[in-house]
C-alpha positions in Angstrom: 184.1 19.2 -4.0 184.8 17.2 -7.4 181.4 15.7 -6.8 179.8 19.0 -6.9 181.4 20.4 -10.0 180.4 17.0 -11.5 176.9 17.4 -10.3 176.8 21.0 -11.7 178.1 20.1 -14.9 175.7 17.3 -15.5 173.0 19.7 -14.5 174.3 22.4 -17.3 174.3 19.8 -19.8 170.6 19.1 -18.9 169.8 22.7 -19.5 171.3 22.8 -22.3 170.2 19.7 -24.3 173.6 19.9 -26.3 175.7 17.5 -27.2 179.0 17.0 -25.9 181.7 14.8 -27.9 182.6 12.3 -25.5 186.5 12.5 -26.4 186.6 16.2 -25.2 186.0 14.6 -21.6 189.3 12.7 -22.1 192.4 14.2 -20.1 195.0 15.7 -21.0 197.3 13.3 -20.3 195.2 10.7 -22.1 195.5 12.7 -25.3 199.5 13.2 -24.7 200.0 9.8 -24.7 197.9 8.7 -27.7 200.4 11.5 -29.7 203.6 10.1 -28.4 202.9 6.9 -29.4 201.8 8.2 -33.1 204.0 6.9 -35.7 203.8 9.8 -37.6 204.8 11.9 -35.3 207.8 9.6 -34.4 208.9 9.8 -38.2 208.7 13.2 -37.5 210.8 13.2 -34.6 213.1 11.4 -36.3 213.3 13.2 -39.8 213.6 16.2 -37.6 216.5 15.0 -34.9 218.9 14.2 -38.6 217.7 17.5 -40.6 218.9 19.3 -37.5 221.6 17.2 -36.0 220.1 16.9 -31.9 219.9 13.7 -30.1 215.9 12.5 -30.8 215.2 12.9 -27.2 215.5 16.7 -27.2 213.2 16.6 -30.6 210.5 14.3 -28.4 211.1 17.5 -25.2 209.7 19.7 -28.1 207.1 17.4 -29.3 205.5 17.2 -25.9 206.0 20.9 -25.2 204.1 22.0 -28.8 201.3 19.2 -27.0 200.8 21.0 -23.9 200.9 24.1 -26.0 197.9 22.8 -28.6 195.7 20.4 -26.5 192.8 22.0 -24.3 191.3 21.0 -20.9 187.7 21.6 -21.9 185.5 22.2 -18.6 181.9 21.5 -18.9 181.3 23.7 -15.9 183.7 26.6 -17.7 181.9 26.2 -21.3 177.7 26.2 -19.7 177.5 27.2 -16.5 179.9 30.3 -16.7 181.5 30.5 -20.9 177.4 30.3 -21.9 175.9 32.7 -19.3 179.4 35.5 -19.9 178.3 34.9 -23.6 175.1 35.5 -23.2 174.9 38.5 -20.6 178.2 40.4 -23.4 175.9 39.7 -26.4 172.6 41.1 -25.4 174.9 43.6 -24.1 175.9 45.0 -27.4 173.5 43.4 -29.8 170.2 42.2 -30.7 171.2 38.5 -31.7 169.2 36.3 -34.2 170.1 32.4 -35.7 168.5 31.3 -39.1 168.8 27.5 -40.4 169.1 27.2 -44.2 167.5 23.4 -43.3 166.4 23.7 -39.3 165.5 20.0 -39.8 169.0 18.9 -41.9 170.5 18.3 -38.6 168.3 15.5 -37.2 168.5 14.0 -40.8 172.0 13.0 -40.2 173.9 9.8 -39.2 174.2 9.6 -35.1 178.1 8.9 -35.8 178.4 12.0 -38.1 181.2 14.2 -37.8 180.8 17.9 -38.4 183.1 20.8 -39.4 182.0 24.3 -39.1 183.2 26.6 -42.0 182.4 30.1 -41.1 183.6 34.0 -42.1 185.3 35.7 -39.8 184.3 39.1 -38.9 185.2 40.1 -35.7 186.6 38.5 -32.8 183.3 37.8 -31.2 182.3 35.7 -33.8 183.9 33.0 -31.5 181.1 34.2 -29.1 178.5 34.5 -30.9 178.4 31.4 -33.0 179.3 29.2 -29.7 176.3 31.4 -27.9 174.1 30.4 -31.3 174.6 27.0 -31.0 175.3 26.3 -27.6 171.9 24.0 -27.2 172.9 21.6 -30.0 176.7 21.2 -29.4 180.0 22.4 -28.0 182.3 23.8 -30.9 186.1 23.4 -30.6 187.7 26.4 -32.7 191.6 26.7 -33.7 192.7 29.7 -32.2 195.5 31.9 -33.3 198.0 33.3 -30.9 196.8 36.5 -30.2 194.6 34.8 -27.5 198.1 33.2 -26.1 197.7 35.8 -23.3 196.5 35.5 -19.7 193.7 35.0 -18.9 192.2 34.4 -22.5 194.6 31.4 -22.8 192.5 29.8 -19.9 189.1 30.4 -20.8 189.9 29.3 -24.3 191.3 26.0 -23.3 188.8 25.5 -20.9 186.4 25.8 -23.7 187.8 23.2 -25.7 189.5 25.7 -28.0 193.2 24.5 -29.1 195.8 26.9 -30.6 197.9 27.0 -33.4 201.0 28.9 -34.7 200.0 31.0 -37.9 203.3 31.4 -40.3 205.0 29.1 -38.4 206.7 26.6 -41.0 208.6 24.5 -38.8 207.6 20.4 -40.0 207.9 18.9 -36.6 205.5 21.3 -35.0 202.9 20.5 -38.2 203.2 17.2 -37.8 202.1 17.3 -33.8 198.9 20.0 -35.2 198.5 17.5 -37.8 198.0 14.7 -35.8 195.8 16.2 -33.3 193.6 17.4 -35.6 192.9 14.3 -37.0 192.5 12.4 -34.0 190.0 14.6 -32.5 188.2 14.4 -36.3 187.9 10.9 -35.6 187.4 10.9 -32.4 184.1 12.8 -33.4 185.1 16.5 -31.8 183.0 19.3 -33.0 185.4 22.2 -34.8 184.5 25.5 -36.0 186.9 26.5 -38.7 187.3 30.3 -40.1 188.5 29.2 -43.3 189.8 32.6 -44.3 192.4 32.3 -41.7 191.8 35.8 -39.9 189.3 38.8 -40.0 188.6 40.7 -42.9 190.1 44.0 -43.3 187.6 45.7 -46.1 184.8 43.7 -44.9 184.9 41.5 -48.4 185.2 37.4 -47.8 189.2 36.8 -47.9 190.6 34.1 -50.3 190.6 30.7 -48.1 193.7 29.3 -46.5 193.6 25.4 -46.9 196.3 24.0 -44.3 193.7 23.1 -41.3 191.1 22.2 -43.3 193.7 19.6 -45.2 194.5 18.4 -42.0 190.8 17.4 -41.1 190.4 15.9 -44.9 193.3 13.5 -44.1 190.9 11.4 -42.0 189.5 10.1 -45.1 192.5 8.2 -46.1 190.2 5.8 -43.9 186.5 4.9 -46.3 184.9 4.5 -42.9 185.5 8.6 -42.0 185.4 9.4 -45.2 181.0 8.8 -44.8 180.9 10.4 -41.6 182.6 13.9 -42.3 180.0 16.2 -43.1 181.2 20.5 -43.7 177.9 23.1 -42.7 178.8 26.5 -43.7 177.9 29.4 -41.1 177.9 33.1 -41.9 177.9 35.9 -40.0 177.3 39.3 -39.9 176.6 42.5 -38.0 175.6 46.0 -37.9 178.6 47.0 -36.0 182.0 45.4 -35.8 183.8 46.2 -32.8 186.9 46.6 -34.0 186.0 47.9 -37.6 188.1 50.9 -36.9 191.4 49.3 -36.2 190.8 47.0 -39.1 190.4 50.0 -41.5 193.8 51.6 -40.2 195.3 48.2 -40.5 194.3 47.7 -44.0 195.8 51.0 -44.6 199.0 50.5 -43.1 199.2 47.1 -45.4 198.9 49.3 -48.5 201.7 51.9 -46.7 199.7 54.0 -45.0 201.4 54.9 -41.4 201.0 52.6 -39.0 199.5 53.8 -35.5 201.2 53.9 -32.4 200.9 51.4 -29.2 200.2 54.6 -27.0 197.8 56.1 -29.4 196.0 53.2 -29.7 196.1 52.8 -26.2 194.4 55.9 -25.7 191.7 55.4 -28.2 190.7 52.0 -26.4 191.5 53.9 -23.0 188.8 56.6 -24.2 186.1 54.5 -26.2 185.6 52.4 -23.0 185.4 55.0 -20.5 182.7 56.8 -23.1 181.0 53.7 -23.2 181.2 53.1 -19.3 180.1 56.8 -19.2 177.1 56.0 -21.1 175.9 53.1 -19.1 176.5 55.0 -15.7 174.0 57.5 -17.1 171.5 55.4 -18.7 172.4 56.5 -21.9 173.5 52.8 -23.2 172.2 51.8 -26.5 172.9 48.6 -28.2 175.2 48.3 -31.5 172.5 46.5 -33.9 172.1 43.1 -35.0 174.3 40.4 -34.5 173.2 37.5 -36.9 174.4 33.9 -37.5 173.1 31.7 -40.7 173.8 28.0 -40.5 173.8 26.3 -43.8 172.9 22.9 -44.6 175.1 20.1 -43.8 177.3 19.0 -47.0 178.6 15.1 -47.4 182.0 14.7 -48.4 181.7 11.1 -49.4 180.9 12.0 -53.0 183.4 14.6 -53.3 186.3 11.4 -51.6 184.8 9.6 -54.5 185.2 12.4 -57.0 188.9 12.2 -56.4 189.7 8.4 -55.5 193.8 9.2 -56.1 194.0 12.2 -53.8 196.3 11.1 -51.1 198.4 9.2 -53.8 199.2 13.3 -55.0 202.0 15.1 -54.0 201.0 17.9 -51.7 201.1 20.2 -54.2 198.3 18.6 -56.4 196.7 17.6 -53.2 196.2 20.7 -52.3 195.2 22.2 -55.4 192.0 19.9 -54.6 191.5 21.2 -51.3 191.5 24.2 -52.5 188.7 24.1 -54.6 186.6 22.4 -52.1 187.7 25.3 -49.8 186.7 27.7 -52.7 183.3 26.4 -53.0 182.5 25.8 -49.1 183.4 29.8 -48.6 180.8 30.2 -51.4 178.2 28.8 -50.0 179.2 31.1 -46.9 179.0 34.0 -48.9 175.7 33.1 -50.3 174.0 32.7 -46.3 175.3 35.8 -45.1 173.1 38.0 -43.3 171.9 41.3 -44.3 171.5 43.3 -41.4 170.3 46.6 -41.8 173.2 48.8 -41.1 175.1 47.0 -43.9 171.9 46.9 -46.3 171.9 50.6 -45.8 175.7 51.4 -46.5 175.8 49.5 -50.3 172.0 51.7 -50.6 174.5 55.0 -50.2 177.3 53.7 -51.8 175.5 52.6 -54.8 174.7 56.5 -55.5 177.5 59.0 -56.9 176.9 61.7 -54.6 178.1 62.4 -50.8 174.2 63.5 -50.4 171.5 61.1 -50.9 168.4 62.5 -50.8 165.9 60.6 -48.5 163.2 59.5 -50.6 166.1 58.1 -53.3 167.5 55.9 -50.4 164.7 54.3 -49.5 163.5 53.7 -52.5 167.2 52.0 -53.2 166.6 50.3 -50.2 163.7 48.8 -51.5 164.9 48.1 -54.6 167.9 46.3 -53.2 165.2 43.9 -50.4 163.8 42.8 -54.0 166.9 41.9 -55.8 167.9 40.0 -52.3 164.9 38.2 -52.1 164.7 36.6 -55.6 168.7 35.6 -54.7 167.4 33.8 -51.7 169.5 36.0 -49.5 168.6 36.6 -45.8 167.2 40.2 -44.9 166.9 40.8 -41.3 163.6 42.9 -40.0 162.9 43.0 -44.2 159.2 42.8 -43.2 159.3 46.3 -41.7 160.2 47.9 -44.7 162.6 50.3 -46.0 161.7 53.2 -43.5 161.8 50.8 -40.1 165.6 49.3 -42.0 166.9 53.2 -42.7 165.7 53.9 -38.9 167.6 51.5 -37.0 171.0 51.9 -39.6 170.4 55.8 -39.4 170.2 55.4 -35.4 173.9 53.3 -35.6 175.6 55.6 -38.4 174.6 58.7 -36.6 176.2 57.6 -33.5 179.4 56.5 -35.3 179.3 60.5 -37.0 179.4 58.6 -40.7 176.5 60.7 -41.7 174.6 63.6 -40.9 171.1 64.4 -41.9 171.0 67.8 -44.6 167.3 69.2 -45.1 166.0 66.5 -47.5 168.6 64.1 -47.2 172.0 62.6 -45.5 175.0 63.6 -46.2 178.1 60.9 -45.7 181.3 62.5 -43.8 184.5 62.7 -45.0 185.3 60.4 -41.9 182.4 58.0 -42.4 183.3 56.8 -46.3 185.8 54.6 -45.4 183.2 52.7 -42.4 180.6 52.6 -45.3 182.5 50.8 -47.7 183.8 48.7 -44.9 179.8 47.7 -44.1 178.8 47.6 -48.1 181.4 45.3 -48.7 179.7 42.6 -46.4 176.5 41.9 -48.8 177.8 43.9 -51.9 178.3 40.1 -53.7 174.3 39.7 -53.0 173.6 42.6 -54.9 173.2 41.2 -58.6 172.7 44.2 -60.8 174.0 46.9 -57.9 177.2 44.9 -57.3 179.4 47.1 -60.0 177.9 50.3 -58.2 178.9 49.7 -55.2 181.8 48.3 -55.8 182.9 51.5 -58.1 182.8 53.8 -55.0 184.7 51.6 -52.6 186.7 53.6 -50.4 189.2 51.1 -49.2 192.9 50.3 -50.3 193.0 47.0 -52.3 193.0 43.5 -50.4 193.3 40.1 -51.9 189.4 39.1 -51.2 187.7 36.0 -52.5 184.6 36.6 -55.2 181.6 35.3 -54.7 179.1 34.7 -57.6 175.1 36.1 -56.5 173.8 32.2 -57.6 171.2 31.0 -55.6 172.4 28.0 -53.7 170.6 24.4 -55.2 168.7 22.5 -52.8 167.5 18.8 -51.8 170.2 15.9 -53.7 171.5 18.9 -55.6 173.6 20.2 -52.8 176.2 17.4 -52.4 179.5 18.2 -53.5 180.7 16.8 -56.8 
């Protein structure tokens, strides 16, 4: 029987063409025993077992629990034969999917022994989905996953995926140390990690200000030259014409600002009801997809230069250290605002809520839709089906915002529901920052409480040697 599995897995792989990082293979127990013997960690166990006044053998029982807790059991069968095809059959479920390359050739350009970090926006929690779907023939991501996949029988699948989970808000130093260390030896090791550097979904649908603590974990690998010229970031951006959960996101950005706060049995009932409507639906053939679902991959950035740039930074206190990370966090989230995709539902929503009316008449919105493709092509920005034209781009977001009863169509125009405001300025907010001249319109009817959100200048990204970071 192991044979067969092996078999099978060898055969995915085939399929596939990707490339697997040979350490993910490794066992469990393999990896356990590589962070036992760490010295940091034992300083850690030490620092820990005087701070806290417990023999050093009950600090090392909670060292090796927070191990079996982080470190993954990735499954080659799991991840292509039944993680791909689940992936695959969900997504063409509820989406049309597309993947652009900034640079489809930057990839092969590469070093073999470069080590890559994926930096993406986080939209929904199928962007884990979707981006490992997206790239599934090149290589096997491993993400950092929060707790709210600690649950049965999403703590398997992730694991089995080669996904390893962390404690957000959790400050205690001997369990950062252990996350620490792990991170960086599967960095080195040459593991694959997909990174949503915002640290969780976006409420308003605006890019959150970056959190820096995992990506300073990865950086720490160049205290050694030698990684220093392997680690390479590529920034990945998503977007789509429906989030899933864009709904409970909105009433959880409003409980944030003190709005009330819905109950667990009322929210209960909502899921209860929008999956039997939907199970409904497909019963009676009445099933219709949710849009676009659209991944940009960026080109790959060197971090050699940026290591040279700053020659004293592990000499810093942490502090000043991570003042530095954070600026090379600020300007990787840049470069993933810059590649996000503007599908047409979105493209649509920042047309409507550029105007200062709740009608828009039809003629005026497409020809704002048009006007909006041209300012979005001379930034360089992505605009999905933008060869079909305003009309064709209105159609398919009209279709979606119908459905969702956000609009409703008024003798010469469309008139946006009290309801809906809130779901277009939720959409708008995804490309508004693409929208040069149209950004301070759109922005000036947003419908949605205030959330800290990162800004993201419309500037062209530079290309060929211009792109390093400096």
């Amino acid at each position: 029987m192991p044979g067969y599995f092996a078999r099978m897995g060898r055969r995915a792989l085939l399929r596939s063409r990707a490339r697997v990082d040979r350490f993910k293979l490794a066992s469990r127990s393999d990896v356990r025993a590589r962070l036992m013997r760490d010295d940091v960690i034992a300083d850690a166990v030490q620092r820990h077992a005087d701070e806290n006044g417990t023999p050093q053998h009950d600090a090392w029982l909670r060292v090796d629990g927070y191990i079996r807790e982080i470190v993954p059991f990735f499954n080659v069968v799991a991840y292509y034969q039944v993680g791909y095809r689940a992936a695959g059959w969900l997504l063409h479920l509820f989406y049309r999917t597309s993947v652009d390359f900034e640079d489809a050739r930057a990839k092969e350009r590469l070093p073999r022994d470069a080590v890559l970090v994926y930096v993406m926006n986080h939209r929904s929690n199928a962007d884990y989905i979707l981006v490992s779907y997206a790239l599934a023939g090149q290589v096997a991501i491993s993400y950092a996953v929060g707790e709210w996949a600690r649950a049965f029988p999403l703590e398997l699948a992730f694991k089995a995926f080669g996904s390893y989970f962390i404690r957000r808000r959790y400050r205690e130093p001997l369990y950062h140390a252990v996350l620490e260390r792990y991170v960086q030896l599967i960095t080195r090791e040459g593991v694959t990690q997909g990174i949503f550097v915002e640290g969780g979904l976006t409420r308003d649908g605006k890019l959150r200000a970056p959190k820096v603590g995992l990506f300073d974990y990865v950086l720490g690998i160049g205290r050694d030259p030698a990684y220093a010229a392997r680690l390479h970031v590529v920034p990945v951006a998503v977007n789509y014409d429906r989030v899933l959960e864009d709904r409970s996101l909105l009433r959880e950005l409003e409980a944030a600002g003190g709005g009330r706060r819905p109950s667990r049995r009322s929210q209960a009932y909502e899921v209860g009801r929008y999956v039997t409507w939907n199970v409904t639906r497909m019963l009676f053939r009445r099933w219709k997809r949710y849009g676009r679902a659209a991944v940009v991959v960026g080109t790959p950035v060197p971090l050699l230069s940026w290591y040279a740039a700053h020659p004293d930074l592990f000499d810093m206190d942490r502090p000043a250290r991570l003042a530095q990370v954070q600026q090379l966090c600020d300007e990787m989230l840049r470069r993933v605002g810059l590649l996000i995709p503007v599908t047409p539902v979105p493209l649509t929503c920042a047309a409507i809520q550029s105007f200062q009316s709740d009608f828009i008449v039809r003629a005026d919105l497409l020809a704002r839709i048009d006007e909006m493709r041209a300012v979005l092509g001379e930034l360089n920005a992505r605009v999905l089906s933008g060869d079909n034209g305003a009309e064709e781009i209105l159609a398919r977001a009209w279709r979606m915002l119908r459905m969702r009863r956000v609009m409703a169509e008024e003798g010469r125009g469309f008139l946006v529901l009290p309801r809906g405001r809130p779901l277009i300025s939720y959409y708008a907010n995804s490309v508004a920052h693409l929208l040069g001249p149209y950004v301070s319109s759109v922005q000036a009817r947003d419908a949605l409480p205030f959330e800290a959100s990162f800004g993201v200048s419309p500037v062209p990204l530079a290309s060929g040697s211009e792109r390093g970071i400096q």
